[in-house]
N, C-alpha and C positions, 0 to 999 in steps of 0.2 A: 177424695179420689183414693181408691184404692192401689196396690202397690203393684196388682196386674192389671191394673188400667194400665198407672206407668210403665210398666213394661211392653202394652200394645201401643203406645206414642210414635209413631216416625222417630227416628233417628233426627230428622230435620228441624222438629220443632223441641228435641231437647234442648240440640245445639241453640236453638232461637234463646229459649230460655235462661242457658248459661251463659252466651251474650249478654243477654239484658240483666240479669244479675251481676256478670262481672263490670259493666258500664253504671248500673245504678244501686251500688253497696248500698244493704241498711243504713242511715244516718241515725243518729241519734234523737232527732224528732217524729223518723217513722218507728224507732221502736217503743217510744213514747208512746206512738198511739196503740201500736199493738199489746203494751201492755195494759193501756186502758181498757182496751177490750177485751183482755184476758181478767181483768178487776170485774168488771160489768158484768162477767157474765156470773163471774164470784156471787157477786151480790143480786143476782137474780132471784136466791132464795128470798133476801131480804124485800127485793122488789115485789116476788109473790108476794107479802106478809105486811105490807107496809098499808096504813091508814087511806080510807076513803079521800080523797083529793091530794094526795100527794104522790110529784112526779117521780118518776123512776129515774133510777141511775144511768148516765151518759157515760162515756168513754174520757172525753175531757173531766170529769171530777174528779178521778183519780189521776191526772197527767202533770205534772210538775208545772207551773206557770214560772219559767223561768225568769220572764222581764217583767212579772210584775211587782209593787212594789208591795210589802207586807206592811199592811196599817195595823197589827198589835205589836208591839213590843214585847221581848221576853223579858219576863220577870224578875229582877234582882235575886238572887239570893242571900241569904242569912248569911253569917260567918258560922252557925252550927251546920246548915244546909252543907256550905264547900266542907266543910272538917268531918262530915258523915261517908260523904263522898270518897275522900282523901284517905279516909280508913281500910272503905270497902274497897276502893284502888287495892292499896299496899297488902292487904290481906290477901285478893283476887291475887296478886303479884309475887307474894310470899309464896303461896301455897301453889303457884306453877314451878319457879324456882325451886321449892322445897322437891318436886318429882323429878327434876334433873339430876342432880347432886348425885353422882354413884354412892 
C-alpha cells in the first residue's frame, strides 16, 4: 500500500487499526514468524538455484524452535581451543581499552 492510499483511508478505519494494534502488540512468536518470512524471501535466490527435487525454503526453517529439544551436543573443547579464545578475548579487550586512555 502506497503512502497516498493511506492517506485516502477514513479517518475511521485508521482509528480501527490503532485499536487492534494497541489490543494485540507484536508478541514474540509473531515476530518469529515475520522474520521467517523476511529469511524466506532472502533465500529465494537460493530456492531459484537449488537441485531438481528439492523443496524450497519455509518460514518455519529459519524460526527458532524454542521448546524443542537439541539431540546434538556441543563439542568439548581443547584446552588449546579455550586458551586461543582467552587470547583473542584479552587482545580484542586490550586494544578497545588502549583507545580510551587520554
Amino acid at each position: 500500500m502506497s503512502l497516498e492510499a493511506v492517506y485516502e483511508l477514513p479517518a475511521s478505519e485508521i482509528m480501527y487499526w490503532h485499536e487492534f494494534f494497541d489490543s494485540n502488540p507484536m508478541n514474540s512468536e509473531r515476530l518469529d514468524w515475520i522474520m521467517g518470512q523476511n529469511a524466506t524471501m532472502i533465500a529465494d535466490f537460493r530456492n531459484a538455484n537449488r537441485g531438481k527435487g528439492k523443496a524450497a525454503s519455509t518460514p518455519s526453517e529459519f524460526m527458532p524452535q524454542y521448546l524443542t529439544k537439541s539431540t546434538s551436543k556441543p563439542k568439548a573443547k581443547t584446552r588449546e581451543q579455550k586458551t586461543q579464545e582467552a587470547l583473542a578475548w584479552a587482545s580484542a579487550y586490550n586494544g578497545m581499552t588502549k583507545k580510551r586512555k587520554p
